[in-house]
N, C-alpha and C positions, 0 to 999 in steps of 0.2 A: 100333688101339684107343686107343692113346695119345695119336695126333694127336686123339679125340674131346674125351679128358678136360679137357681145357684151357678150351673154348668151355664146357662143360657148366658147366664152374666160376663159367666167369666170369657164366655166366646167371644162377647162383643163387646169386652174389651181387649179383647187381644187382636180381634180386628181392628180396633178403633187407635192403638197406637200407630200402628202404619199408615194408617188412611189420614190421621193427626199432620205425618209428616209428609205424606203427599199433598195435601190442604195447603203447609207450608209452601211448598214448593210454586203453589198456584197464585199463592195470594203476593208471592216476596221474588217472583221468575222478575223482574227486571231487576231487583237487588243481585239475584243470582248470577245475573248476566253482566251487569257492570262491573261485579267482581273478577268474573272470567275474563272479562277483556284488560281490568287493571294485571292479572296475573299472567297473561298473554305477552303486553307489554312490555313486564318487569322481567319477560324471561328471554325475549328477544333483544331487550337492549344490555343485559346481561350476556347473551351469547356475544352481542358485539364488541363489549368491553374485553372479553375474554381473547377473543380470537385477535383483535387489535396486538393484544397484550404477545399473545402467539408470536404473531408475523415478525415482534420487533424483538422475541428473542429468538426465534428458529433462525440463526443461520447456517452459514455451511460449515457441515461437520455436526448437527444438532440436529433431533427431532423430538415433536412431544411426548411427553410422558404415555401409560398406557390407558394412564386413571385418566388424564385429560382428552383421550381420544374418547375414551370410553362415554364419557359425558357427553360430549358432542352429540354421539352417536345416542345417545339417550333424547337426549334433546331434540334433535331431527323427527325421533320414532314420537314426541308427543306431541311436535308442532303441529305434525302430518294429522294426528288423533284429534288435535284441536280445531283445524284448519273444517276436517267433516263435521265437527261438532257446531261451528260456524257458521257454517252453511245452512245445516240444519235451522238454526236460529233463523238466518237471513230469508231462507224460503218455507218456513215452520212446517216441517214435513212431517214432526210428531205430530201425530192425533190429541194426546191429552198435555197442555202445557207444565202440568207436573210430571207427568215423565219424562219431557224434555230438561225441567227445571233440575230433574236428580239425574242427570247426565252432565247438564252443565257443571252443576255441585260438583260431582267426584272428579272431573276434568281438571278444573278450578286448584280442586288440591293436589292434584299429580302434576302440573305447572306449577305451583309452590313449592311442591316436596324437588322437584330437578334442579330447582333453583337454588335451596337451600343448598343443595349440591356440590356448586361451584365456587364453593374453595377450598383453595391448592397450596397448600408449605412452599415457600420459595417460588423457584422460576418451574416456569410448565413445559421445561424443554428438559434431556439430558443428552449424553453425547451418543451420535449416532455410530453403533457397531460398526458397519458395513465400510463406513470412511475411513481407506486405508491411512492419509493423513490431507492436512489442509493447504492450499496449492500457496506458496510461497511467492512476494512479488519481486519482478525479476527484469533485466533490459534485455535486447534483441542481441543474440550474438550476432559478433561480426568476426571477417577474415576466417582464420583456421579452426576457429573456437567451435562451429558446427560440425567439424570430422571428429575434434577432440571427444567432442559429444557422442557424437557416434559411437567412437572406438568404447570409451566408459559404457555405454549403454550395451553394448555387444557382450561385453564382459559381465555387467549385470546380470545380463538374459540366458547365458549360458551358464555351463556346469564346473567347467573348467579352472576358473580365479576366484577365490577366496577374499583375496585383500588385494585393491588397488590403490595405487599411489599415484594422485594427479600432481606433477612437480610444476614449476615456473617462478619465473621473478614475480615481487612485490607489487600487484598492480595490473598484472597480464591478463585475470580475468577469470581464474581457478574458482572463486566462488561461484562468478555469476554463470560458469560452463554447468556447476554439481547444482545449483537452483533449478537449471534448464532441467539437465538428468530427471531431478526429484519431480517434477511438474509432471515427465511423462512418464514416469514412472507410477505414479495416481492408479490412472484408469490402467493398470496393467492386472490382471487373473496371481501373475507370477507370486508377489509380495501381499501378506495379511498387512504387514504393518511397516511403514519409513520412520527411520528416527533420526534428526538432525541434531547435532551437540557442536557448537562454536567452542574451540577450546583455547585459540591465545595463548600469549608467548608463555607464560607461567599456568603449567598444567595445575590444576586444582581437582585434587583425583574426589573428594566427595561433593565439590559442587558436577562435578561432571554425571559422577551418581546420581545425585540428584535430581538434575536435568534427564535423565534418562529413563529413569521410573516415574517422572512426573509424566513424561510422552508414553508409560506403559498404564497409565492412569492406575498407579500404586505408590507404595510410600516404604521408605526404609527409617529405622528410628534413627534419631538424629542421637540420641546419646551414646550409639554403638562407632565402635572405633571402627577404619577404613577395611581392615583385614575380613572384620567380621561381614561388615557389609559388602563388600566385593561376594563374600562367600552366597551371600544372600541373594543378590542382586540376577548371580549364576545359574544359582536354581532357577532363577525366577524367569529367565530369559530360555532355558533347557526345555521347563515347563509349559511355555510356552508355542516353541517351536514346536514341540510334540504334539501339543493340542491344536494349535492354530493355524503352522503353516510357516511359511518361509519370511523372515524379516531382512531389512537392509538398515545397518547405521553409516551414516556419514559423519562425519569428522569434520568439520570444516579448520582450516588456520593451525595444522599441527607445529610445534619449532623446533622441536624435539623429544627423541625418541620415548618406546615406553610400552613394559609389556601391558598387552590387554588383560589378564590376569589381573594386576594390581586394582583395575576397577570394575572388574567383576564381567566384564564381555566374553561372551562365549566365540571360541577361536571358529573362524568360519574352515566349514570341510563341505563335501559334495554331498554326505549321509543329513546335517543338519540344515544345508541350504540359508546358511548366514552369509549374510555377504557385510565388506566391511571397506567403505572406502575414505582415504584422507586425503587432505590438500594438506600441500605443505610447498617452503620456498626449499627446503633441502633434499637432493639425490642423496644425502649420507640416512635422513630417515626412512626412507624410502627402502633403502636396501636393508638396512639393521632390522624392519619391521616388515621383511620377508612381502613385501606389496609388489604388483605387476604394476612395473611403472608405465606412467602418462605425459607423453612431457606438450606442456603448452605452450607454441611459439610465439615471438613476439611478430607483432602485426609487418604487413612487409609496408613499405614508403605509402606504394598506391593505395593498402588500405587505411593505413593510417590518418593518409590525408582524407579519402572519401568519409571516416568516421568524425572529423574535427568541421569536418565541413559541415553534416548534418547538425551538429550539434551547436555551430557559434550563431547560429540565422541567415536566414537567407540575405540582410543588407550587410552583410559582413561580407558572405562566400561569393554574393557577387560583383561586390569592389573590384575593377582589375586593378586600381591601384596597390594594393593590399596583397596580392596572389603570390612576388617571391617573398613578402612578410611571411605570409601565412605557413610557407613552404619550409623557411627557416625553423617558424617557431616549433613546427610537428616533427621536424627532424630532431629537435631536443629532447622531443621523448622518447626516444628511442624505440618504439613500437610499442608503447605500454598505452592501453586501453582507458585505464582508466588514469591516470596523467592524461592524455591529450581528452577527453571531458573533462576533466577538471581544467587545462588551462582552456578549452572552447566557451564555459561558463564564464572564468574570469574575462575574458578578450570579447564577449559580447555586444555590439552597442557601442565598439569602441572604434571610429572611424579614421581617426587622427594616425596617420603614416608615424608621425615622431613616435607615440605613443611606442605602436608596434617596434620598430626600433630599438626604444626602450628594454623589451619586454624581449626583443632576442638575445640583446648584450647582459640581460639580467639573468636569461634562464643557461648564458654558457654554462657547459659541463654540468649541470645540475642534473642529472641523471636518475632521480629517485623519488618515489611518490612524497616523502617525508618532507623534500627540499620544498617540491608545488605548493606544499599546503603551508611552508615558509613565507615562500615567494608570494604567493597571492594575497598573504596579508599588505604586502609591502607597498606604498603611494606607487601608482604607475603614471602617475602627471609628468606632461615633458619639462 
């Protein structure tokens, strides 16, 4: 008999642990439950802090990381797990309230443990692949500046030019034609990647470098001399043609000439599918640097005037007192774009005949965007 009591013992209490914790369960189910809702809570206003957080850094050209999607999506799969376990409470469709109670329990802490989760080193965004680059802002062409468009983009799209050259005087509107280009060049299959480099009247061959692998989201050491880094830079553009697909640099504000060699750009051909376009005010760089030239006309009278009109407001353009003012003053700019906005800004709001007057006899002969931004500091009171 005695050899029985021993096992018998030991059975019930090896029952009597479990049945301990299910007791629990019964006696402490609404502790259970206001836990589950506190950690419900903490994880839903969590998701919304998060997501908040999201929206104000995903912009264009960015998406979230893979860790922070992932989360999300973890999130969702126990809210869902929570949402039935809720229910379950609200219509008690358990049979025994401790079984309900160790359902609540381990729920409880798998909304604890997702929450613990959410957080993230730095911002929860990086830069998104697929973005061939980010849309540049830009004004409306007007006059010839839409064919010019044209013609550069024709060249782009085809196999044929390598290097183009958009020429024109200081002001005619070369940038804001190659922004238009770039914009719809975006959404185009043709191009993995656009890279725009501002380079001004003094070329600076390692900030240009630099600018250039900062848009290939890489880096060259700064203690290495230009030679070395041109070599580097080479590779690095080669390597990726090969891998990724055809690129376009533009150039904008060239003043003179300069092999691409020296900063490490790969020569555009038909086999590598580089293409390479500059603005520039001279036809001598243009030819030295082997580019199909573009030449950008100045605007003719009628458009000149119809773009000075848009821009000084409507109680200006329709003064008839004002109309052969106005006619003079646009003829001073000689067709240059952006001269007549710049004097439609200053002449704004300005009704006074004398004024105007003034401001024909001030702008004689001044033919150059340099003189406008002179001229417009200058008192225009009669």
């Amino acid at each position: 008999m005695a050899e029985l009591v021993g096992p018998i013992l030991a059975v019930i209490k090896f029952i009597g642990r479990p049945a301990r914790k299910y007791l629990k369960y019964q006696r402490k189910f609404t502790e259970y439950v206001a836990d589950f809702k506190q950690a419900l809570d903490d994880l839903l206003a969590k998701k919304a802090d998060i997501q908040r957080q999201l929206d104000d850094e995903c912009d264009y050209g960015k998406m979230p990381k893979q860790e922070v999607e992932r989360w999300f999506k973890k999130v969702e799969e126990k809210l869902a797990h929570a949402q039935h376990v809720e229910d379950k409470v609200s219509k008690g469709k358990c049979l025994f309230r401790s079984s309900l109670g160790k359902l609540v329990d381990e729920t409880t802490q798998a909304l604890k443990e997702v929450h613990a989760e959410g957080h993230f080193s730095g911002r929860l965004v990086v830069d998104d692949p697929s973005i061939v680059a980010v849309k540049l802002s830009t004004q409306n062409l007007v006059g010839h500046q839409a064919s010019v468009r044209d013609e550069i983009y024709r060249y782009l799209m085809g196999d044929e030019v390598g290097m183009i050259g958009v020429c024109g005087m200081g002001g005619i509107g070369k940038t804001t034609i190659m922004k238009d280009v770039y914009n719809r060049l975006i959404p185009e299959a043709k191009f993995k990647k656009l890279i725009w480099i501002t380079v001004s009247r003094n070329i600076d061959i390692r900030s240009i470098q630099r600018d250039i692998v900062s848009q290939l989201k890489s880096e060259l050491p700064d203690h290495e001399n230009t030679i070395v880094r041109a070599g580097k830079l080479s590779k690095m553009l080669r390597e990726m043609l090969r891998k990724q697909g055809r690129y376009a640099l533009i150039l904008d504000d060239v003043w003179s000439s300069f092999p691409l060699e020296d900063i490490g750009i790969v020569e555009p051909t038909k086999n590598n599918g580089f293409k390479v376009v500059l603005t520039t005010r001279s036809e001598e760089v243009i030819r030295s640097m082997g580019c199909k030239k573009v030449q950008v006309p100045c605007l003719s009278m009628h458009e000149a005037m119809n773009l000075f009109l848009s821009k000084v407001g409507q109680d200006i353009s329709e003064n008839p007192t004002l109309k052969s003012s106005m006619r003079l003053v646009v003829a001073e700019c000689d067709g240059l774009p952006l001269a007549i906005v710049t004097l439609a800004a200053c002449m704004r709001g300005i009704s006074n005949p004398r004024v105007w007057k003034n401001a024909v006899n001030e702008l004689r002969g001044y033919v150059t965007l340099e003189t406008f931004r002179i001229w417009k500091t200058r008192c225009l009171a009669p």
